[in-house]
VMD Tcl script that builds the backbone (N, CA, C; Angstrom):
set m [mol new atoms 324]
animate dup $m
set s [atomselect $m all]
$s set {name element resname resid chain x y z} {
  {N N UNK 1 A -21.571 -5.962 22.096}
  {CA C UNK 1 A -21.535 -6.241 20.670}
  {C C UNK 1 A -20.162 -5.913 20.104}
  {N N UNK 2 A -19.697 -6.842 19.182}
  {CA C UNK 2 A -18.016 -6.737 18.440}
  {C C UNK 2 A -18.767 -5.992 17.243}
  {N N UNK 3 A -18.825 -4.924 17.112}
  {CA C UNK 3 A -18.896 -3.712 16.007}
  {C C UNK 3 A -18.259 -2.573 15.740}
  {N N UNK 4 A -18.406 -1.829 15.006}
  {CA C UNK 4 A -17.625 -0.514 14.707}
  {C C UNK 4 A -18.181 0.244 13.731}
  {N N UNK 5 A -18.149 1.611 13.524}
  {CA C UNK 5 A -18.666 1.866 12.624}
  {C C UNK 5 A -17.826 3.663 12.715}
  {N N UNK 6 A -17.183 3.910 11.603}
  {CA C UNK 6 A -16.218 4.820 11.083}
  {C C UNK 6 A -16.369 5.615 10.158}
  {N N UNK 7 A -15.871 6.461 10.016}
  {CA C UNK 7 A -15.586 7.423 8.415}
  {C C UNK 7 A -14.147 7.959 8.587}
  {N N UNK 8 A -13.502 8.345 7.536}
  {CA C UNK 8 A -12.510 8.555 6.880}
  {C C UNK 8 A -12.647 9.407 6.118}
  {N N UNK 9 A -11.819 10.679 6.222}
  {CA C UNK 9 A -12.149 11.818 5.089}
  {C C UNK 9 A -10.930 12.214 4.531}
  {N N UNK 10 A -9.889 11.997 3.406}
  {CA C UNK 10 A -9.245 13.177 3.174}
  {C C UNK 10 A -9.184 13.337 1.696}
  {N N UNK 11 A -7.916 14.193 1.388}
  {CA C UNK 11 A -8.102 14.801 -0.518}
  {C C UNK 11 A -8.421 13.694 -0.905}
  {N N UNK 12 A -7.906 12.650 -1.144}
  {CA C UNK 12 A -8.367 11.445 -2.283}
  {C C UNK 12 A -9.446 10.743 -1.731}
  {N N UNK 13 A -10.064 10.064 -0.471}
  {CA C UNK 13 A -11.129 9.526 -0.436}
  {C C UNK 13 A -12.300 10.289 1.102}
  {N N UNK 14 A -13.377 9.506 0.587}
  {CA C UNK 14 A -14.362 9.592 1.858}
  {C C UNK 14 A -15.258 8.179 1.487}
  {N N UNK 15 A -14.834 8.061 3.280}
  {CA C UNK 15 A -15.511 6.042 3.317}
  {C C UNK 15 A -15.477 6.356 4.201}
  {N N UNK 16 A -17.037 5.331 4.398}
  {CA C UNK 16 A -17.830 5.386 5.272}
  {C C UNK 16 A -18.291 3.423 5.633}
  {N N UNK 17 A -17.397 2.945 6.949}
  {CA C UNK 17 A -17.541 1.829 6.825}
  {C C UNK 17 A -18.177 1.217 8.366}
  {N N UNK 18 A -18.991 0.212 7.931}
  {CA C UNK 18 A -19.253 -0.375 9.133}
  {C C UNK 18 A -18.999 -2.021 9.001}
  {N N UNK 19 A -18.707 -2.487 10.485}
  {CA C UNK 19 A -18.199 -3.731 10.664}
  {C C UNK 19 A -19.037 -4.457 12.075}
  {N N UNK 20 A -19.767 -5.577 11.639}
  {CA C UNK 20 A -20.529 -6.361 12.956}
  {C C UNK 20 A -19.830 -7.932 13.025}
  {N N UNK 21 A -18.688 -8.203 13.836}
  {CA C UNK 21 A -17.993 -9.271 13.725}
  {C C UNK 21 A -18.786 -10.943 14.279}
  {N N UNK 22 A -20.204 -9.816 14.252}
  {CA C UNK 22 A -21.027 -11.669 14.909}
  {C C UNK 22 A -21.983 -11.388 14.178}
  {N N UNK 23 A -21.937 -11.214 13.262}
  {CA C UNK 23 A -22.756 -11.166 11.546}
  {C C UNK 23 A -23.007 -12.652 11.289}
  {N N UNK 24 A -23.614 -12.363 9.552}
  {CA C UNK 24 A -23.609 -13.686 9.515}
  {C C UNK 24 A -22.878 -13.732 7.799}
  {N N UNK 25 A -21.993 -12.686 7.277}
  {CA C UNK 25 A -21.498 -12.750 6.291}
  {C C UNK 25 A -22.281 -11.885 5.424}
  {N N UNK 26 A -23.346 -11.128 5.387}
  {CA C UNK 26 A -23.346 -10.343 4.277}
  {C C UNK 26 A -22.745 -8.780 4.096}
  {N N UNK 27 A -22.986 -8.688 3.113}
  {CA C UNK 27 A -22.025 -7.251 3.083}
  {C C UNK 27 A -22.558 -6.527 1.732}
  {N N UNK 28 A -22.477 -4.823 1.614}
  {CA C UNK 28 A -22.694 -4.452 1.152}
  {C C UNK 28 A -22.001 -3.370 0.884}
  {N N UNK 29 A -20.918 -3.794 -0.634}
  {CA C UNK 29 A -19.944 -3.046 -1.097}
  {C C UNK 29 A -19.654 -1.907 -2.109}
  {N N UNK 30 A -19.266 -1.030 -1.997}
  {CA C UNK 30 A -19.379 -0.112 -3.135}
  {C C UNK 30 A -18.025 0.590 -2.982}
  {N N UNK 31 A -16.901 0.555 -3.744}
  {CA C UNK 31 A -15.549 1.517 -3.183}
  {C C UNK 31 A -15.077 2.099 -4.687}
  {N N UNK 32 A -16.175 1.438 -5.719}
  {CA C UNK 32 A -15.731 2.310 -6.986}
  {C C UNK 32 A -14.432 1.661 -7.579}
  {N N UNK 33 A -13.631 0.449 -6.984}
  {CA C UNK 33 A -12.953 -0.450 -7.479}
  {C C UNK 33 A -13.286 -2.046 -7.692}
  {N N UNK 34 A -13.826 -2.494 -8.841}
  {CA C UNK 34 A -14.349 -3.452 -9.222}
  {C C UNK 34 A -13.762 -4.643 -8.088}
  {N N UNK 35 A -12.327 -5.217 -8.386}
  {CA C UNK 35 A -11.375 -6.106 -7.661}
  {C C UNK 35 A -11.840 -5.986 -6.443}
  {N N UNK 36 A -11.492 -5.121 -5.725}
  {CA C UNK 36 A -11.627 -4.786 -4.192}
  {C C UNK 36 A -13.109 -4.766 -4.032}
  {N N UNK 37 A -13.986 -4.134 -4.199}
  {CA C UNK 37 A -15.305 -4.793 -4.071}
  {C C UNK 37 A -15.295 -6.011 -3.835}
  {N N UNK 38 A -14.816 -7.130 -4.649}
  {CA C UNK 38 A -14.885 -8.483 -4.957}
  {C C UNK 38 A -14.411 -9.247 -3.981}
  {N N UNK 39 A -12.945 -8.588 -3.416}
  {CA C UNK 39 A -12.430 -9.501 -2.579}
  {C C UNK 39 A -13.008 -8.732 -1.102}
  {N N UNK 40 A -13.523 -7.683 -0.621}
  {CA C UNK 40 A -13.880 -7.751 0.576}
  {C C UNK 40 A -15.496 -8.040 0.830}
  {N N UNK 41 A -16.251 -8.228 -0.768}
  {CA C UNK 41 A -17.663 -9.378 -0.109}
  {C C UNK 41 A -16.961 -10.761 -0.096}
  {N N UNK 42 A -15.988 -10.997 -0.402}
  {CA C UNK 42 A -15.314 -12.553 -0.253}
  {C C UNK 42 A -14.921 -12.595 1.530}
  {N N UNK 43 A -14.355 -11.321 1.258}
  {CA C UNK 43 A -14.091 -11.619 2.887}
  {C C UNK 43 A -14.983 -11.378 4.154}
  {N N UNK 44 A -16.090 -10.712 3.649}
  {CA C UNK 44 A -16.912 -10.921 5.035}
  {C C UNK 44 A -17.757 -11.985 5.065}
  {N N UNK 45 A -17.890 -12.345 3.690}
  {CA C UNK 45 A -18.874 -13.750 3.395}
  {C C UNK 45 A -18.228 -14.758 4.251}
  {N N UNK 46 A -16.954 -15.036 4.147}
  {CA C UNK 46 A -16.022 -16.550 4.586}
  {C C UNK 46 A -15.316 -16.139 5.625}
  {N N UNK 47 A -15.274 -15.033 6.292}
  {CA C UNK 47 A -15.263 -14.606 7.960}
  {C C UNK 47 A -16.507 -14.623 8.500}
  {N N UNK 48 A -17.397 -14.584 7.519}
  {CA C UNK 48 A -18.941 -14.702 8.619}
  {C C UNK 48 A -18.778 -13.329 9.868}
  {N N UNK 49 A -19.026 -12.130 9.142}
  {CA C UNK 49 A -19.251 -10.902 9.103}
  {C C UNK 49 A -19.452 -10.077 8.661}
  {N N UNK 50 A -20.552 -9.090 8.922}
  {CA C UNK 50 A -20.875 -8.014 8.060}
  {C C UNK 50 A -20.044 -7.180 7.723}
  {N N UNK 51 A -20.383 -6.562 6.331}
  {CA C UNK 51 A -19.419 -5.427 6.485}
  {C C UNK 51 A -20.012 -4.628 5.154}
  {N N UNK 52 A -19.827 -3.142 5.753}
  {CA C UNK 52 A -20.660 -2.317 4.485}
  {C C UNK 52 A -19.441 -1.272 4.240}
  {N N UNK 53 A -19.307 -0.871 2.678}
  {CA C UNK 53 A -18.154 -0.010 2.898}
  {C C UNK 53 A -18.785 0.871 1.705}
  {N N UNK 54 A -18.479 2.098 1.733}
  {CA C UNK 54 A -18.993 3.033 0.858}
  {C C UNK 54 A -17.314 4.346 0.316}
  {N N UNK 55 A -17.534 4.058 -0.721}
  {CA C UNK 55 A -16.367 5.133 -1.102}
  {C C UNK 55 A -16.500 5.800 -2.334}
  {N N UNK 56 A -15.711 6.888 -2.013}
  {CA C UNK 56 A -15.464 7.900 -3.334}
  {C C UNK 56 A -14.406 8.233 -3.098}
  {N N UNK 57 A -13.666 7.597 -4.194}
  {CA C UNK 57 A -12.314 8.139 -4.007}
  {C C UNK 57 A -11.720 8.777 -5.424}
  {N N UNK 58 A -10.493 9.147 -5.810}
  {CA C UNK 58 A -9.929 9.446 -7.363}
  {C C UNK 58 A -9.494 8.678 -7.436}
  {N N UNK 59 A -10.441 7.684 -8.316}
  {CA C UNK 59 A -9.946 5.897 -8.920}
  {C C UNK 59 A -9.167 7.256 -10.594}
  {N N UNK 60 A -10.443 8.340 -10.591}
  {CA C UNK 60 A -9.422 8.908 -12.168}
  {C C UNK 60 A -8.149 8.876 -12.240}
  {N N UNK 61 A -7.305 9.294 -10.821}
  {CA C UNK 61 A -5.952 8.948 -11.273}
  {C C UNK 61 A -5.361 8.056 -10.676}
  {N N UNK 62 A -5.771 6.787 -9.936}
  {CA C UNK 62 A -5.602 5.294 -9.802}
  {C C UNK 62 A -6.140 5.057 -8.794}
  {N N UNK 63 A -6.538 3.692 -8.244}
  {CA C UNK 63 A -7.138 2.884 -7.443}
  {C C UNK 63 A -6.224 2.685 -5.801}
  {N N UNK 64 A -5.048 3.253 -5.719}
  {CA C UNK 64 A -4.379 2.662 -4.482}
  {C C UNK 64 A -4.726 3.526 -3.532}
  {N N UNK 65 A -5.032 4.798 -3.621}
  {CA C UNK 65 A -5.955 5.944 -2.701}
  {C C UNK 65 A -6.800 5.082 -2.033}
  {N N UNK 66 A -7.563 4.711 -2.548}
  {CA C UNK 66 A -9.070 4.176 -2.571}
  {C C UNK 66 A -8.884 2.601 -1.489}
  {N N UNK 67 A -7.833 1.849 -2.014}
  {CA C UNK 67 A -7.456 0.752 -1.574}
  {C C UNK 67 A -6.537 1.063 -0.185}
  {N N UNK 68 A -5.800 1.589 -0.303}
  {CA C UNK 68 A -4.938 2.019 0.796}
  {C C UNK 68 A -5.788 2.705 2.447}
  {N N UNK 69 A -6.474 3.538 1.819}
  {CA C UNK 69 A -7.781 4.106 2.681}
  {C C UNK 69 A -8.608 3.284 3.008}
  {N N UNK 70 A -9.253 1.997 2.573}
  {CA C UNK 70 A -10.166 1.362 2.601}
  {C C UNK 70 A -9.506 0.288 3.972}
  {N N UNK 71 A -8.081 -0.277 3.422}
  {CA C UNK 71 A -7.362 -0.833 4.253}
  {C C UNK 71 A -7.004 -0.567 5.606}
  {N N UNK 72 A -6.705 0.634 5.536}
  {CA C UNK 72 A -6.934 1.752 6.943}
  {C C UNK 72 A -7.823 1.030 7.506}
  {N N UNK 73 A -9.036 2.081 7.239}
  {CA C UNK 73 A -10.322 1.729 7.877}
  {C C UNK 73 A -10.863 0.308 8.566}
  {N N UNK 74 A -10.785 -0.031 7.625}
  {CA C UNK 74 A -10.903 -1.917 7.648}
  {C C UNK 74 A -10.356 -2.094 9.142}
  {N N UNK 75 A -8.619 -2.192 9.229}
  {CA C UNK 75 A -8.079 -2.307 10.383}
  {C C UNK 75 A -8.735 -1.483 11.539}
  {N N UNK 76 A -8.701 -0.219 11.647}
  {CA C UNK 76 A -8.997 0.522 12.301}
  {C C UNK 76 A -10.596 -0.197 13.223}
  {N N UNK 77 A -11.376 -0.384 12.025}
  {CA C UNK 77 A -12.611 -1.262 12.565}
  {C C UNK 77 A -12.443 -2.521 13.274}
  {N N UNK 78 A -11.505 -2.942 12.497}
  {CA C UNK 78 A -11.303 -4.583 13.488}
  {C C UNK 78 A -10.806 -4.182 14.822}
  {N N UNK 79 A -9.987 -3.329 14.838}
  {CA C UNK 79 A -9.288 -3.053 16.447}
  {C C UNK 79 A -10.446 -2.255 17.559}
  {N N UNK 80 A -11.287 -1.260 16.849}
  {CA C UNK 80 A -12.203 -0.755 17.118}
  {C C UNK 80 A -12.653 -1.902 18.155}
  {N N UNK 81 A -14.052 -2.963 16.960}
  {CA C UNK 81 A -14.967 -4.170 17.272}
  {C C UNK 81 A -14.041 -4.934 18.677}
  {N N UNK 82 A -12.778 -5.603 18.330}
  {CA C UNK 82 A -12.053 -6.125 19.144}
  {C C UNK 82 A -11.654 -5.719 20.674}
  {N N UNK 83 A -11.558 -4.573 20.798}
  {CA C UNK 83 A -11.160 -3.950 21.584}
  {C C UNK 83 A -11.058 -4.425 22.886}
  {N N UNK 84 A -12.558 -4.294 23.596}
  {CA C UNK 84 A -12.783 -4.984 24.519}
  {C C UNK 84 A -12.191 -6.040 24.761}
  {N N UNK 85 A -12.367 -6.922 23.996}
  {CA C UNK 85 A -11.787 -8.606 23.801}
  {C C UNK 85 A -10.431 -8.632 23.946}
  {N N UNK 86 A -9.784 -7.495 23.273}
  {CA C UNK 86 A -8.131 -7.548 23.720}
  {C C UNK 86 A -8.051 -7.611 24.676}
  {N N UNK 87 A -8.313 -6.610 25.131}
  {CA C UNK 87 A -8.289 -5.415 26.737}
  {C C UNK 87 A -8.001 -7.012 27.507}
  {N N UNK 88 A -9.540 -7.837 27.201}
  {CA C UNK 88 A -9.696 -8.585 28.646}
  {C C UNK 88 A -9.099 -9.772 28.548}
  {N N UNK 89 A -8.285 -10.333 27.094}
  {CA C UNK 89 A -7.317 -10.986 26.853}
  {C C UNK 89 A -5.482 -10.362 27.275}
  {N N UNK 90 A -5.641 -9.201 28.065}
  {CA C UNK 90 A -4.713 -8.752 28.136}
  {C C UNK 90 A -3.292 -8.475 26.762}
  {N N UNK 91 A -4.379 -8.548 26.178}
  {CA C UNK 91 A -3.330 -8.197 24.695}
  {C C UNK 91 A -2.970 -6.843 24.849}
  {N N UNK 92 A -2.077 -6.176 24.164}
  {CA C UNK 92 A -1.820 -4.938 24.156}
  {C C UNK 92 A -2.299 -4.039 23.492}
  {N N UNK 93 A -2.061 -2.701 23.446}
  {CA C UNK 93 A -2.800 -2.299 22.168}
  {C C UNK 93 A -2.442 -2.569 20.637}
  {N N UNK 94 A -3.153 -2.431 19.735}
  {CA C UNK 94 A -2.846 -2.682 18.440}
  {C C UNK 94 A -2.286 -1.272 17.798}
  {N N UNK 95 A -1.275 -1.443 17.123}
  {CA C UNK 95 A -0.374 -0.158 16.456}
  {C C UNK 95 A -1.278 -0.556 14.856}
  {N N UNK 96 A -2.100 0.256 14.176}
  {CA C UNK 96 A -2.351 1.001 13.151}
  {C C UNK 96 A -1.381 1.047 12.322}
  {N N UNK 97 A -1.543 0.908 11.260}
  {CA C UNK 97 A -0.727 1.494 9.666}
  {C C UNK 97 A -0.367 3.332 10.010}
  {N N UNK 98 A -1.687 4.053 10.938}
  {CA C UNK 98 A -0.546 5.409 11.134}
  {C C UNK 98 A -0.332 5.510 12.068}
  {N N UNK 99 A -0.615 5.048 12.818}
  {CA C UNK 99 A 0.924 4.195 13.581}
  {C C UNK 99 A 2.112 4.344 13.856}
  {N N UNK 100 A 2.294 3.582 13.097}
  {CA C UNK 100 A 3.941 3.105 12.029}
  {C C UNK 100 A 4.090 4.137 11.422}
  {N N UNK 101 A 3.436 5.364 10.806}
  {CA C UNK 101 A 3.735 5.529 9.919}
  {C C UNK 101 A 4.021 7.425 10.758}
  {N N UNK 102 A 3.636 7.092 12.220}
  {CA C UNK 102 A 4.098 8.421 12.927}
  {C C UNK 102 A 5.250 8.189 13.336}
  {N N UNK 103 A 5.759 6.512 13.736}
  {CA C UNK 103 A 6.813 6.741 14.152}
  {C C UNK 103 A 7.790 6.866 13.376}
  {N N UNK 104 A 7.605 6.180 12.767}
  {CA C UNK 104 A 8.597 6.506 10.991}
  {C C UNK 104 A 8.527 7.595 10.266}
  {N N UNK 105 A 7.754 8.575 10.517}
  {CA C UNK 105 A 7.647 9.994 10.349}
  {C C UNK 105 A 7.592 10.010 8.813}
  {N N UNK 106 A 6.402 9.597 8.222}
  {CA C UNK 106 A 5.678 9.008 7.328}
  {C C UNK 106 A 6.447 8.093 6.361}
  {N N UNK 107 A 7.640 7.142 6.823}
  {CA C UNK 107 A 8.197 6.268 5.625}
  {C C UNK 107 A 7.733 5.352 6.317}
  {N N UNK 108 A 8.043 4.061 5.520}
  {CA C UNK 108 A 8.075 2.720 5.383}
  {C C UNK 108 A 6.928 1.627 5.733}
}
mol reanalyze $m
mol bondsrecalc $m
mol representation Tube
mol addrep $m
């Protein structure tokens, strides 16, 4: 099965997401940001995959915590689900947003 299923904890958020890439598009969103809600039931609807995402983040002092973290995850799940499929496509591994962001020793 192409799935995944994750959590994410730090000061600004905790999400809790799962991803079934041979879904059939529904999803069930809650991240406490209206927009982003919106566009990731858009996107599992018209990828035709599930996807459930749950968050609490401090939207009180703005929404990019919340979004930025969510984005994480998201990836993190797709490479997760994929994995296998790389592997036996001989793809390489996939480098993460922290990642990049160890080798850059948290810039850019």
């Amino acid at each position: 099965m192409r799935k995944a299923e994750l959590t994410r904890r730090t000061a600004e958020t905790d999400i809790t997401l799962s991803l079934e890439l041979d879904g059939s598009g529904v999803s069930q969103i809650d991240t406490g940001c209206g927009f982003l809600d919106h566009m990731l039931t858009l996107f599992a609807r018209h990828g035709r995959f599930d996807l459930t995402v749950t968050c609490k983040g401090d939207t009180w002092v703005d929404d990019h915590h919340t979004v930025e973290d969510a984005g994480i995850c998201l990836g993190d799940a797709f490479a997760q689900a994929l994995g296998e499929h790389l592997r036996e496509q001989g793809i390489p591994a996939v480098i993460t947003h922290r990642d990049k962001d160890r080798t850059n020793h948290g810039g850019g």
